[in-house]
mmJSON file of the N, C-alpha and C atoms, coordinates in Angstrom:
{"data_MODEL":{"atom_site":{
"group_PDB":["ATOM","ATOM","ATOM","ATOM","ATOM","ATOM","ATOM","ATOM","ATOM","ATOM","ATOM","ATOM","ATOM","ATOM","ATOM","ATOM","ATOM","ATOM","ATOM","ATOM","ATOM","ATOM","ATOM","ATOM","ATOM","ATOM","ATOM","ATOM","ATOM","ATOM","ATOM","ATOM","ATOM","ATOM","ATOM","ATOM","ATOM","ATOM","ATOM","ATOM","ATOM","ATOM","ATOM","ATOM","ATOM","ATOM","ATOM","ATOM","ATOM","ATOM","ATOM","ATOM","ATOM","ATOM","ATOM","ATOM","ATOM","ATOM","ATOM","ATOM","ATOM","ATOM","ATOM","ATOM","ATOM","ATOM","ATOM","ATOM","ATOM","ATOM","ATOM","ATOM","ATOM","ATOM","ATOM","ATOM","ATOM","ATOM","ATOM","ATOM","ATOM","ATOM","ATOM","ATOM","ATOM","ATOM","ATOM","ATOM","ATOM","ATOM","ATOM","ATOM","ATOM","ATOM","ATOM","ATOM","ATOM","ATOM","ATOM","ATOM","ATOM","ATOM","ATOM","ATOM","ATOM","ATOM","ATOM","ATOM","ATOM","ATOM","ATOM","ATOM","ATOM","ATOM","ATOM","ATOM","ATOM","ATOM","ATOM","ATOM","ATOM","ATOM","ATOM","ATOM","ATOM","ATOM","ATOM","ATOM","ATOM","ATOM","ATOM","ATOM","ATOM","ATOM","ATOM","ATOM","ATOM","ATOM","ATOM","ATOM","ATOM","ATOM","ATOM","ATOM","ATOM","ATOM","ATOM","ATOM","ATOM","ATOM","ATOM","ATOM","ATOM","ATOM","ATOM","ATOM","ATOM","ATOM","ATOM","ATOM","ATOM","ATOM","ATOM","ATOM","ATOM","ATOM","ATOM","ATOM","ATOM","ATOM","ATOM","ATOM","ATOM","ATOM","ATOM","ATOM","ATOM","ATOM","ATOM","ATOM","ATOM","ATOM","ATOM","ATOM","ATOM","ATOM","ATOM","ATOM","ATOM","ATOM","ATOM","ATOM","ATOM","ATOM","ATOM","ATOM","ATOM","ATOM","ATOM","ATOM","ATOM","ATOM","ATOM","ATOM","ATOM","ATOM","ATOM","ATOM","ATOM","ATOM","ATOM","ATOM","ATOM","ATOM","ATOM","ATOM","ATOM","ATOM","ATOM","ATOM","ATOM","ATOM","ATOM","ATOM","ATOM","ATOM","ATOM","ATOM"],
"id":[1,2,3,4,5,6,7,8,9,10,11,12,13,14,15,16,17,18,19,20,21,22,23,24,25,26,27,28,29,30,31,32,33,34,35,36,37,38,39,40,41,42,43,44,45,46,47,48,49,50,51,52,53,54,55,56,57,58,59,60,61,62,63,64,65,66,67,68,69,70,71,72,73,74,75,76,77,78,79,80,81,82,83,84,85,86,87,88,89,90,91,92,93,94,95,96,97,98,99,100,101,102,103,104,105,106,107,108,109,110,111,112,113,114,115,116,117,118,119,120,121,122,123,124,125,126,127,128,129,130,131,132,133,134,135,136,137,138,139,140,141,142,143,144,145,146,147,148,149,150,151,152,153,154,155,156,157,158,159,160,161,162,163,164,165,166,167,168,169,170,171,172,173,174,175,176,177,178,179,180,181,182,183,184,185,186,187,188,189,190,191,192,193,194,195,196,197,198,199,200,201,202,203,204,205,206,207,208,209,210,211,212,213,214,215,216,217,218,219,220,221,222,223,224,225,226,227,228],
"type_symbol":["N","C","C","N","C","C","N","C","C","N","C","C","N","C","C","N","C","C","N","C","C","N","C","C","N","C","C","N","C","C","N","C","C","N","C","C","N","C","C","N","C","C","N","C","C","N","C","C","N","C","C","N","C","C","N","C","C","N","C","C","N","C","C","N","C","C","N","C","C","N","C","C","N","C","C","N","C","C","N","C","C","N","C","C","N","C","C","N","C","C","N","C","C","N","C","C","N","C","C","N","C","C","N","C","C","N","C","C","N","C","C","N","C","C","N","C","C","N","C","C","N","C","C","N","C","C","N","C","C","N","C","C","N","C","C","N","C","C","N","C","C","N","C","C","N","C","C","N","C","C","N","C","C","N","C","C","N","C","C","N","C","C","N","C","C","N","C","C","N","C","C","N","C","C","N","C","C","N","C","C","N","C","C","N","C","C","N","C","C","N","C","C","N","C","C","N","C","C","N","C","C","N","C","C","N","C","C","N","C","C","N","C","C","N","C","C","N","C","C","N","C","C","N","C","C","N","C","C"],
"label_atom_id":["N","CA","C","N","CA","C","N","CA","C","N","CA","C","N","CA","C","N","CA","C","N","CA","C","N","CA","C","N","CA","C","N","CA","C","N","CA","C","N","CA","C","N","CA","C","N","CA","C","N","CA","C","N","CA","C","N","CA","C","N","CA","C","N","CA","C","N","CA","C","N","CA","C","N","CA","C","N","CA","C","N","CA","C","N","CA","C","N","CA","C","N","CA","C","N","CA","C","N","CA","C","N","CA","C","N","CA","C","N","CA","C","N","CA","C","N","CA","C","N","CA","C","N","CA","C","N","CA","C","N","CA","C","N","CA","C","N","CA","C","N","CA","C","N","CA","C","N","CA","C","N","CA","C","N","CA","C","N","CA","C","N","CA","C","N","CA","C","N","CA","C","N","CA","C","N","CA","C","N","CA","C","N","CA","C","N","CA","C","N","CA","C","N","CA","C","N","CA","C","N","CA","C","N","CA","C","N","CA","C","N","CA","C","N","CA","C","N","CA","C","N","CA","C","N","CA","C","N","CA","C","N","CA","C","N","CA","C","N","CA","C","N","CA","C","N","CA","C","N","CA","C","N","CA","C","N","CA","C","N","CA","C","N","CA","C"],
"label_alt_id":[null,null,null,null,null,null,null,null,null,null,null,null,null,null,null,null,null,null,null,null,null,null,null,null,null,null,null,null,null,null,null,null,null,null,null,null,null,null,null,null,null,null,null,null,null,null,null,null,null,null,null,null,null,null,null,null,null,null,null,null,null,null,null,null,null,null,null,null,null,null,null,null,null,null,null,null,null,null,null,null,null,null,null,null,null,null,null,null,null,null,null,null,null,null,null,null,null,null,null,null,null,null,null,null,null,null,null,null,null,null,null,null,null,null,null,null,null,null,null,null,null,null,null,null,null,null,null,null,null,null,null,null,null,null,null,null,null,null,null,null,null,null,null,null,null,null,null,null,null,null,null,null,null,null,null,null,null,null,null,null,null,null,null,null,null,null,null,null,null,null,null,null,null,null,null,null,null,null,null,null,null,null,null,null,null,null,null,null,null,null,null,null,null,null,null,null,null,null,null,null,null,null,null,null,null,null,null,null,null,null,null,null,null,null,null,null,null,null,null,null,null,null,null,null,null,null,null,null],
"label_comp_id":["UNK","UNK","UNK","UNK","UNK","UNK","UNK","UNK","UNK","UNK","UNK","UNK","UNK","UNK","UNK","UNK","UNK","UNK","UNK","UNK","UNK","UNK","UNK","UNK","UNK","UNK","UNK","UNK","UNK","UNK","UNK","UNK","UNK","UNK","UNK","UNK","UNK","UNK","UNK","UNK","UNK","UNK","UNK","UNK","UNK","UNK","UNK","UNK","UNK","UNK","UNK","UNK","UNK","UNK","UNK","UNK","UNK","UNK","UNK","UNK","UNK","UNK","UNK","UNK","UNK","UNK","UNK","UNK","UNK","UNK","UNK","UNK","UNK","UNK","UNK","UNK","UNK","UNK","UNK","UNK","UNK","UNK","UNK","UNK","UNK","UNK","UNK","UNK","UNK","UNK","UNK","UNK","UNK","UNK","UNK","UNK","UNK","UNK","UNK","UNK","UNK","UNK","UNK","UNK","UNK","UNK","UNK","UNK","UNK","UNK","UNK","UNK","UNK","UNK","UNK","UNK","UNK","UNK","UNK","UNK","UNK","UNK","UNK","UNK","UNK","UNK","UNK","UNK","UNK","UNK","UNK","UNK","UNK","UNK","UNK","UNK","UNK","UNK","UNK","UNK","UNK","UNK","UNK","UNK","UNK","UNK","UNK","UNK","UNK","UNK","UNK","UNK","UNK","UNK","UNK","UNK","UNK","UNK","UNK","UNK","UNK","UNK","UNK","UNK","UNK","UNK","UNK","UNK","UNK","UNK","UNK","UNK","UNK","UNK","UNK","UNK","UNK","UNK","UNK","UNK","UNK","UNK","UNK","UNK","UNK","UNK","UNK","UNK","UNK","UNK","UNK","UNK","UNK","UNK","UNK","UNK","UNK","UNK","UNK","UNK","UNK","UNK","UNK","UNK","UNK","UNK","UNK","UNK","UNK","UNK","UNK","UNK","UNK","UNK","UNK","UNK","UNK","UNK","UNK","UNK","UNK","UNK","UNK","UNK","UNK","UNK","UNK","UNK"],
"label_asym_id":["A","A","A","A","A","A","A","A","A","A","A","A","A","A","A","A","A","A","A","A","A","A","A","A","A","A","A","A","A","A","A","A","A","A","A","A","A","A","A","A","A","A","A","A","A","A","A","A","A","A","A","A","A","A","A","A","A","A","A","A","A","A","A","A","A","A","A","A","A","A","A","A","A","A","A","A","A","A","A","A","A","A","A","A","A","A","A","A","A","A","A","A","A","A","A","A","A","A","A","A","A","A","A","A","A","A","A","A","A","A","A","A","A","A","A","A","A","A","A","A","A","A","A","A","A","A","A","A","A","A","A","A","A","A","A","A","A","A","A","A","A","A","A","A","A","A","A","A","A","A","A","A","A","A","A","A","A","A","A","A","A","A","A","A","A","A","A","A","A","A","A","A","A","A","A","A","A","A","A","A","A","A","A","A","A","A","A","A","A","A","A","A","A","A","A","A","A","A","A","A","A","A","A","A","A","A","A","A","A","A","A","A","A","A","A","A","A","A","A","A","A","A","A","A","A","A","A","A"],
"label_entity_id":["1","1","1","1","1","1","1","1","1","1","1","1","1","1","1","1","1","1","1","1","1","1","1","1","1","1","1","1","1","1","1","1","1","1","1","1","1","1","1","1","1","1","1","1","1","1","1","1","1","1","1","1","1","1","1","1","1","1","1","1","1","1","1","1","1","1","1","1","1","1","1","1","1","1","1","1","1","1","1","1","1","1","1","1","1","1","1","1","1","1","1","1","1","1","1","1","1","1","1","1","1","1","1","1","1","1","1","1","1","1","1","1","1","1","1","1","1","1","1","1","1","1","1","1","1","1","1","1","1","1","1","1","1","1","1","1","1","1","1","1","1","1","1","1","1","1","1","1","1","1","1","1","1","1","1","1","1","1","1","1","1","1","1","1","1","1","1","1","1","1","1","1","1","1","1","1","1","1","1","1","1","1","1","1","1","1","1","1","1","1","1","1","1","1","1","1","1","1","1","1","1","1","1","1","1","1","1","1","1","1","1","1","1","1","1","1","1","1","1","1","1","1","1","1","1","1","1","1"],
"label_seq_id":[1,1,1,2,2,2,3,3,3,4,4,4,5,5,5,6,6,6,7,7,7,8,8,8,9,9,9,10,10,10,11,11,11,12,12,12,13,13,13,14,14,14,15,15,15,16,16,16,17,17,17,18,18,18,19,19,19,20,20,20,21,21,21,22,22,22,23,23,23,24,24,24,25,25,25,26,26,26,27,27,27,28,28,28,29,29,29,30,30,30,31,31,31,32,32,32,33,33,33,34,34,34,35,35,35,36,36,36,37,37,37,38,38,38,39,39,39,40,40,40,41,41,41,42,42,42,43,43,43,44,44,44,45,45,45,46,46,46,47,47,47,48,48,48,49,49,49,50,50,50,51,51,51,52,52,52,53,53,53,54,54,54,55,55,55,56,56,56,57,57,57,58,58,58,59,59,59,60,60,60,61,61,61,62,62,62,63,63,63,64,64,64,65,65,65,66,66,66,67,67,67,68,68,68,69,69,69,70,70,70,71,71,71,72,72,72,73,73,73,74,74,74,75,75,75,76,76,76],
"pdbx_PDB_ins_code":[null,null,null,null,null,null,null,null,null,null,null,null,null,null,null,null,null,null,null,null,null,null,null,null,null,null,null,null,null,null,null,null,null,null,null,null,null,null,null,null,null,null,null,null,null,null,null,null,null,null,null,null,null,null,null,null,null,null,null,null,null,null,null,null,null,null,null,null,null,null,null,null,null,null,null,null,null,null,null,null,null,null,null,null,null,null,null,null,null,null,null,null,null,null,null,null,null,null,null,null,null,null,null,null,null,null,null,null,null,null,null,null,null,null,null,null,null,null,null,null,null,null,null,null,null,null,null,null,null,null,null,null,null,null,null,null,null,null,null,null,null,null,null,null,null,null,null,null,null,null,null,null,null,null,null,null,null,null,null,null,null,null,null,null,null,null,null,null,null,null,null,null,null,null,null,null,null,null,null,null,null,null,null,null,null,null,null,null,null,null,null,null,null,null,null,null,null,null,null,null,null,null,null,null,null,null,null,null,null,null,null,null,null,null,null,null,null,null,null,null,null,null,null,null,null,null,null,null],
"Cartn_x":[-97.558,-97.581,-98.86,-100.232,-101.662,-100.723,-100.567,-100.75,-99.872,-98.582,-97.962,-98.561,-99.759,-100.641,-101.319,-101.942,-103.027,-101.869,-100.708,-100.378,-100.327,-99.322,-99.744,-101.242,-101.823,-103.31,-103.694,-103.304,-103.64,-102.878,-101.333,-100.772,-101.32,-102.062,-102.905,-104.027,-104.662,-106.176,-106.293,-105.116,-105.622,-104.663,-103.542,-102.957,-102.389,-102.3,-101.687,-103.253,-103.941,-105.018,-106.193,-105.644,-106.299,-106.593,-105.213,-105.795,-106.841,-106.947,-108.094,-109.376,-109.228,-110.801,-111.289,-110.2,-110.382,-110.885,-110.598,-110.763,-112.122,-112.467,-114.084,-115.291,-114.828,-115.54,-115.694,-114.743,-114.812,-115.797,-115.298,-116.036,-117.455,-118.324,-119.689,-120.201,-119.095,-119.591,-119.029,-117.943,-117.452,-116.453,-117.076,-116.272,-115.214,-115.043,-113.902,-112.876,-112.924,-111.472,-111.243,-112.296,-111.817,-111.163,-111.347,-110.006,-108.83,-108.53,-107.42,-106.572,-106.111,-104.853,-104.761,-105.65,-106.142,-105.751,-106.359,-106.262,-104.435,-104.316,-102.377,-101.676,-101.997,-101.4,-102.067,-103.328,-103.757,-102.905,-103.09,-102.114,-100.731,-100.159,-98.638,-98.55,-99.184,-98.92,-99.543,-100.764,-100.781,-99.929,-99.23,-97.48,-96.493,-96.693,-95.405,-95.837,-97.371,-97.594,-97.145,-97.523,-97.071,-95.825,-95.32,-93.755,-92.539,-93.738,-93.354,-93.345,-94.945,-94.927,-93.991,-93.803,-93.28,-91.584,-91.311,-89.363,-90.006,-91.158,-91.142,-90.944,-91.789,-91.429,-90.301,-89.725,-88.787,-87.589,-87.605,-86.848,-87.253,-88.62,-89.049,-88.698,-88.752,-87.837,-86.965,-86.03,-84.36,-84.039,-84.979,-85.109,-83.695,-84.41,-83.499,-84.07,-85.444,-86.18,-86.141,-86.188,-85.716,-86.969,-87.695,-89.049,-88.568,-87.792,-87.416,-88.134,-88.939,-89.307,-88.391,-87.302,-85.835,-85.416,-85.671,-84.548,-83.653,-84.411,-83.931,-83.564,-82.922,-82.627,-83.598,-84.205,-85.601,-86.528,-86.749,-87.695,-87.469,-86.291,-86.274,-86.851],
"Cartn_y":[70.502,69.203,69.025,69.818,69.446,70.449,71.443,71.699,71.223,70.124,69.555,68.595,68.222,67.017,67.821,68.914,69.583,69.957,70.138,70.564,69.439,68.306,67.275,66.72,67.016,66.865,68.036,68.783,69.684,69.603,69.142,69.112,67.811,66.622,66.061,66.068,66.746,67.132,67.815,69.166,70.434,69.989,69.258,69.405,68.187,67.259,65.674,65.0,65.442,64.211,65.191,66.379,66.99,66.368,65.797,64.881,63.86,63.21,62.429,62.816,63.865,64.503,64.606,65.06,65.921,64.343,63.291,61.829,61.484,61.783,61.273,62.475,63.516,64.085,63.724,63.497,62.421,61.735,61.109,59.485,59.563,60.627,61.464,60.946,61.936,62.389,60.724,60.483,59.287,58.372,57.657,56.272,55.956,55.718,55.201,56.242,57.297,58.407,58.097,57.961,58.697,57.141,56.335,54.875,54.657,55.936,55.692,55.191,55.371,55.088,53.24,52.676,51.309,50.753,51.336,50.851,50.585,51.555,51.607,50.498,50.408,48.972,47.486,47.658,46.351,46.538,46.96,46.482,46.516,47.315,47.327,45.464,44.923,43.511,42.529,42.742,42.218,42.012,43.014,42.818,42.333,42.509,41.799,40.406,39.643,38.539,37.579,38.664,37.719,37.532,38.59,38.498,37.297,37.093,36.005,34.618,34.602,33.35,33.207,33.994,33.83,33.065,34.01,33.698,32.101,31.759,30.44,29.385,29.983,29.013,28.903,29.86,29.489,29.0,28.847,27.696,26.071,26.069,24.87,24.243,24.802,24.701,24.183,24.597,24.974,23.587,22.966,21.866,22.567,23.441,24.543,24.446,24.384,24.052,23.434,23.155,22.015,22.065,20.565,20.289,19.093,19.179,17.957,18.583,17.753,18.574,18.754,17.926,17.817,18.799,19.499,20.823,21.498,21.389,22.189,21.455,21.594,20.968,20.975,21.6,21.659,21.292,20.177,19.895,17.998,17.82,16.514,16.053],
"Cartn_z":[-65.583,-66.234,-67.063,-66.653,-67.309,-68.792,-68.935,-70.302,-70.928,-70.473,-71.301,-71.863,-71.234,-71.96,-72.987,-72.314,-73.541,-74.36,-74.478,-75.796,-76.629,-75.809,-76.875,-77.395,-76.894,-77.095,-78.65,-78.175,-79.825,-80.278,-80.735,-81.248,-82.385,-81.73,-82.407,-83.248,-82.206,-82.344,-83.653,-83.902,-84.198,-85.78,-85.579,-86.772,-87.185,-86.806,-87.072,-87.66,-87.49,-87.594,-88.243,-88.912,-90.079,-91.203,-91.746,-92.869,-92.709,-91.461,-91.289,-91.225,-90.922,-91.003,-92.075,-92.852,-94.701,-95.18,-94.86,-95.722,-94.91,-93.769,-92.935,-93.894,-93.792,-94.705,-96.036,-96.875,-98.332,-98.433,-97.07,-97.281,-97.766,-97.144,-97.076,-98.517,-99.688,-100.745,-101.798,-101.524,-102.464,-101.667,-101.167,-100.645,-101.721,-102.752,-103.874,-103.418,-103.46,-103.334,-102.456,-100.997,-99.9,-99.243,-99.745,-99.891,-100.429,-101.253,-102.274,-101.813,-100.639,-99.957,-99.75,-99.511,-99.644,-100.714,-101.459,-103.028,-103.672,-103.031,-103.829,-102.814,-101.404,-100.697,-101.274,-101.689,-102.129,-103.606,-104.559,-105.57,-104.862,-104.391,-103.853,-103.644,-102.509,-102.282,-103.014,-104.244,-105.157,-106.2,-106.578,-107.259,-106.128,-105.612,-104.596,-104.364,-104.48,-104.682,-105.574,-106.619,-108.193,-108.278,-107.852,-107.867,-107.156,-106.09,-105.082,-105.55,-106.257,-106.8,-108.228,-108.701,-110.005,-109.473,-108.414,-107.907,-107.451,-106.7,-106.183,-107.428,-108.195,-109.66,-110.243,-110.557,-111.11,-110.203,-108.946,-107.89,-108.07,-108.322,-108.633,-109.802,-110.719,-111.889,-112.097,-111.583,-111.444,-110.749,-109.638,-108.627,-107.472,-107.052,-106.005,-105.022,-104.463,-103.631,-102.843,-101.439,-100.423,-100.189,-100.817,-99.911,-98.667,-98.084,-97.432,-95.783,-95.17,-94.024,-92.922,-92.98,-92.343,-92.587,-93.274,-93.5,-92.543,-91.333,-90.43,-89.339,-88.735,-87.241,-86.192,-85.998,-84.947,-85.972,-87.001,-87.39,-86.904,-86.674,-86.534,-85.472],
"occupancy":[1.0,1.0,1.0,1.0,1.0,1.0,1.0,1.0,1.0,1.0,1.0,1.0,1.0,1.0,1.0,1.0,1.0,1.0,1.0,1.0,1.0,1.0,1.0,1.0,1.0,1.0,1.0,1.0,1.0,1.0,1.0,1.0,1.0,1.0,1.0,1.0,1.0,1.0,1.0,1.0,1.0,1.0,1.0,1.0,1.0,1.0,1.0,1.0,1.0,1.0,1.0,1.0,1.0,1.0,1.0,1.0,1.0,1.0,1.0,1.0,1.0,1.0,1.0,1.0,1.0,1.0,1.0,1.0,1.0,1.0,1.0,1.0,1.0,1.0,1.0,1.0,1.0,1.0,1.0,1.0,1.0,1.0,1.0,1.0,1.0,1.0,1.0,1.0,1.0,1.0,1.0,1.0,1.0,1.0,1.0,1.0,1.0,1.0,1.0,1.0,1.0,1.0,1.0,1.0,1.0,1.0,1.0,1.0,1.0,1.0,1.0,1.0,1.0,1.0,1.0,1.0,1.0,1.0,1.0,1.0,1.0,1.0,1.0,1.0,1.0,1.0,1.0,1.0,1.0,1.0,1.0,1.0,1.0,1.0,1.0,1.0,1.0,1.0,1.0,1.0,1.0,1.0,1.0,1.0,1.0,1.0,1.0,1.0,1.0,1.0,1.0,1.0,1.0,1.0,1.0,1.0,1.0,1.0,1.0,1.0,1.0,1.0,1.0,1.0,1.0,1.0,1.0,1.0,1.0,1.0,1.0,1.0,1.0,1.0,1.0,1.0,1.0,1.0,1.0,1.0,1.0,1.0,1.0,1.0,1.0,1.0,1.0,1.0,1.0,1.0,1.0,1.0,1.0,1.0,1.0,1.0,1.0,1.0,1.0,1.0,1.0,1.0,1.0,1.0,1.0,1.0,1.0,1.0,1.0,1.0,1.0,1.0,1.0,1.0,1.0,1.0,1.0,1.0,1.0,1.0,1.0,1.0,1.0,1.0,1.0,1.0,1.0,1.0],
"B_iso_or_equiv":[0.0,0.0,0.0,0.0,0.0,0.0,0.0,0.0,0.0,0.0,0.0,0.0,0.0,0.0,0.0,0.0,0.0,0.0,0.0,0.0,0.0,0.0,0.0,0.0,0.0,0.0,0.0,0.0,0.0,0.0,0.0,0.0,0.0,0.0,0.0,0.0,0.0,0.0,0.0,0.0,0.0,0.0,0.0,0.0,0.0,0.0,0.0,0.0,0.0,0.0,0.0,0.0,0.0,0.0,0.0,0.0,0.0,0.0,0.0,0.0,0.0,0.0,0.0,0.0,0.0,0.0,0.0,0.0,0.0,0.0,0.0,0.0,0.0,0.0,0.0,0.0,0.0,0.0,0.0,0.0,0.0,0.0,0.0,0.0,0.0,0.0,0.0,0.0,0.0,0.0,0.0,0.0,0.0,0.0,0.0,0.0,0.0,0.0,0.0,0.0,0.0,0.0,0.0,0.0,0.0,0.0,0.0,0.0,0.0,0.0,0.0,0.0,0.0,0.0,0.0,0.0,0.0,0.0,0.0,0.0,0.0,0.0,0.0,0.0,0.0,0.0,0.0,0.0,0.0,0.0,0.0,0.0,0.0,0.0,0.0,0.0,0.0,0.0,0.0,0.0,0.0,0.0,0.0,0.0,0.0,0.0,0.0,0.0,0.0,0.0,0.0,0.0,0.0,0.0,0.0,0.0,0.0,0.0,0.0,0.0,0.0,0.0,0.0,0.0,0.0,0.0,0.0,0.0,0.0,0.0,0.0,0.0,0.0,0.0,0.0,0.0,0.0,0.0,0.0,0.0,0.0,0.0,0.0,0.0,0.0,0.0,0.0,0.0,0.0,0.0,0.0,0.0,0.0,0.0,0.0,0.0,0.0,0.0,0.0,0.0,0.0,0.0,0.0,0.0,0.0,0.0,0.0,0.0,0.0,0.0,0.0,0.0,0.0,0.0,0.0,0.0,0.0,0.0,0.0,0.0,0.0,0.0,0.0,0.0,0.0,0.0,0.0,0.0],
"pdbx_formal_charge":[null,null,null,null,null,null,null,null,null,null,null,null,null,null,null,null,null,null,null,null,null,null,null,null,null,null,null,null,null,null,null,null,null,null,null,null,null,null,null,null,null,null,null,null,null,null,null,null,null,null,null,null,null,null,null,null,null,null,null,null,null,null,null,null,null,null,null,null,null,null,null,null,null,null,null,null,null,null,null,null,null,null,null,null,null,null,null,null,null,null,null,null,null,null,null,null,null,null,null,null,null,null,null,null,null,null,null,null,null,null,null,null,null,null,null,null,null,null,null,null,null,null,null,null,null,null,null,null,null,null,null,null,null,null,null,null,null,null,null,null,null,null,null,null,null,null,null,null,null,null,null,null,null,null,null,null,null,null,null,null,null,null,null,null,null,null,null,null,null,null,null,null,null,null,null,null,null,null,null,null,null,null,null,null,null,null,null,null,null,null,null,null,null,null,null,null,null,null,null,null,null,null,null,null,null,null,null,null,null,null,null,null,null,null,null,null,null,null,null,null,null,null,null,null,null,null,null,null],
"auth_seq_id":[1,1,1,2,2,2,3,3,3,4,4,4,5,5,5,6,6,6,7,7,7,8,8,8,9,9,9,10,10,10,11,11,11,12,12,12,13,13,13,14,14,14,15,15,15,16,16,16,17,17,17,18,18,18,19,19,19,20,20,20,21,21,21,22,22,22,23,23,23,24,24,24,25,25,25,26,26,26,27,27,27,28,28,28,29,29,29,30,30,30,31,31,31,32,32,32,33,33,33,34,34,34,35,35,35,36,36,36,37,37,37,38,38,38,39,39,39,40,40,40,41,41,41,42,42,42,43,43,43,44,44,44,45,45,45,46,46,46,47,47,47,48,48,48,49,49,49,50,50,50,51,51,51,52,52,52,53,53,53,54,54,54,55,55,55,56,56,56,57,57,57,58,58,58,59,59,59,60,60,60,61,61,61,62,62,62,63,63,63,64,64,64,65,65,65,66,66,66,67,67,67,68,68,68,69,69,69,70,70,70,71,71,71,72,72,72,73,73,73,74,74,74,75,75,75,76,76,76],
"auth_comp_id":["UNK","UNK","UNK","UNK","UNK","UNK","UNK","UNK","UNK","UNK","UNK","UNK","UNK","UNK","UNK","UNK","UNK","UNK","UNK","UNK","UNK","UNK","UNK","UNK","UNK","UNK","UNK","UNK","UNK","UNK","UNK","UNK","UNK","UNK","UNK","UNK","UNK","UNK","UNK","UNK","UNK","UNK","UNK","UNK","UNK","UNK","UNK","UNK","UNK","UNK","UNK","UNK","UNK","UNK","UNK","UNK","UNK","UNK","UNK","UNK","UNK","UNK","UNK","UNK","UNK","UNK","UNK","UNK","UNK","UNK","UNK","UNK","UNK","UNK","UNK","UNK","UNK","UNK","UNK","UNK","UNK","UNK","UNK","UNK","UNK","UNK","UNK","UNK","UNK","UNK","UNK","UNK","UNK","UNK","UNK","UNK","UNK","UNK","UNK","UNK","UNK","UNK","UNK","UNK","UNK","UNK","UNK","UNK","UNK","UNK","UNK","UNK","UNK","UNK","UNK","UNK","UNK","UNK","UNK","UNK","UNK","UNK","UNK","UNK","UNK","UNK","UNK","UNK","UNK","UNK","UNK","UNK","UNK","UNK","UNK","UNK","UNK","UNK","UNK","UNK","UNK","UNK","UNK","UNK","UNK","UNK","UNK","UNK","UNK","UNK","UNK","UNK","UNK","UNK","UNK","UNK","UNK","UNK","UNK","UNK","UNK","UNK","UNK","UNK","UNK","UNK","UNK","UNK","UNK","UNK","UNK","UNK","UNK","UNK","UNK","UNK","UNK","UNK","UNK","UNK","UNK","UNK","UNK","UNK","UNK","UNK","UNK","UNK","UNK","UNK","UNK","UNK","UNK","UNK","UNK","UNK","UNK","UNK","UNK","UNK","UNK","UNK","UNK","UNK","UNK","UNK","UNK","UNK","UNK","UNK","UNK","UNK","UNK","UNK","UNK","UNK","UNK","UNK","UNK","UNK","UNK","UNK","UNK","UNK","UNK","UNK","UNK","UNK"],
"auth_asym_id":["A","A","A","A","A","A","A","A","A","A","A","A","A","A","A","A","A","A","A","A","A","A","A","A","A","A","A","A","A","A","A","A","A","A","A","A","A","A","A","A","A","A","A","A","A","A","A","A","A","A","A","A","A","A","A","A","A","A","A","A","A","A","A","A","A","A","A","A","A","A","A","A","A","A","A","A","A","A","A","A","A","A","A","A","A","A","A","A","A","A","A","A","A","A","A","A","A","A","A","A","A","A","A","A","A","A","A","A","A","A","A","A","A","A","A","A","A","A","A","A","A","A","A","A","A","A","A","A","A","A","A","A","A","A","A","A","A","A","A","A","A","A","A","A","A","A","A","A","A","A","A","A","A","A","A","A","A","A","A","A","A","A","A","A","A","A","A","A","A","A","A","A","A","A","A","A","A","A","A","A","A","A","A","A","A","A","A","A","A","A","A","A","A","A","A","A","A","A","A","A","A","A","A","A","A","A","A","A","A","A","A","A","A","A","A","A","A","A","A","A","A","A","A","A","A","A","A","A"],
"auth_atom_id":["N","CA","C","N","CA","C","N","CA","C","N","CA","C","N","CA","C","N","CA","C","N","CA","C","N","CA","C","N","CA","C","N","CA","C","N","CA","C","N","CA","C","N","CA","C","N","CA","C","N","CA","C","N","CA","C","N","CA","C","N","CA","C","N","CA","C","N","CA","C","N","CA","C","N","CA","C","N","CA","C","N","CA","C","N","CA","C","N","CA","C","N","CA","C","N","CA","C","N","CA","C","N","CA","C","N","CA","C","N","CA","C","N","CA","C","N","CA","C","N","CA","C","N","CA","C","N","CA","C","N","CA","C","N","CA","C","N","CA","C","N","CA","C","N","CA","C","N","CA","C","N","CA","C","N","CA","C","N","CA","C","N","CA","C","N","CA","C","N","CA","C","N","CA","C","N","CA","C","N","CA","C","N","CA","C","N","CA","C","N","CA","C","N","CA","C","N","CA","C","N","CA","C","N","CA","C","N","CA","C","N","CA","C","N","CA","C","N","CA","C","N","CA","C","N","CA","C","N","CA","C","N","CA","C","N","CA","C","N","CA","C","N","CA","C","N","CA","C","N","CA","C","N","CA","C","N","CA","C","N","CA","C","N","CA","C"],
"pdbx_PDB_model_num":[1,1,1,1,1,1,1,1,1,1,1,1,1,1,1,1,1,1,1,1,1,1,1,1,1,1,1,1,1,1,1,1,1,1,1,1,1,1,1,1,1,1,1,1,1,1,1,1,1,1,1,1,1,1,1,1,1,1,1,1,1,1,1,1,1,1,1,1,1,1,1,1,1,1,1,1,1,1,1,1,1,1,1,1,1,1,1,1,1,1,1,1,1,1,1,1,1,1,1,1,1,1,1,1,1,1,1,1,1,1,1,1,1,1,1,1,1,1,1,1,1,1,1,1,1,1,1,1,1,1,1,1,1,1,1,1,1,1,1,1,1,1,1,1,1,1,1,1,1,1,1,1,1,1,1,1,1,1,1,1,1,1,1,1,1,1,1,1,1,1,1,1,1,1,1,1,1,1,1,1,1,1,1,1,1,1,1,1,1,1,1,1,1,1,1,1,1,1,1,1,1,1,1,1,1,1,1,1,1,1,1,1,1,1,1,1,1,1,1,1,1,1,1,1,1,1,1,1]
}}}
């Protein structure tokens, strides 16, 4: 049963969590790269922001919008 742990143990260690090392080492020489991955989720949900507000507007618009705080049955 112990080396079924140690295998999963290097199966981590030795090869799942390589790329993380390769990016702790980065970090050393240039913090900007070794974030890239950051960078593409913050725009990812910065367009998915705008995008959000833009559909909210144009509901408001339209007068599609239920601002009524009743809306719902467990609000009464």
């Amino acid at each position: 049963m112990k080396s079924f742990f140690e295998g999963i143990a290097s199966l981590f260690v030795d090869f799942l969590f390589k790329p993380f090392d390769a990016l702790r080492e980065l970090e050393l020489t240039n913090w900007w790269s070794a974030n890239f991955m950051n960078w593409i989720f913050i725009l990812i949900c910065a367009g998915a922001m705008v995008y959000w507000i833009k559909q909210l507007n144009i509901f408001k618009a339209n007068n599609e919008d239920e601002q009524d705080t009743t809306a719902h049955s467990f609000l009464k």
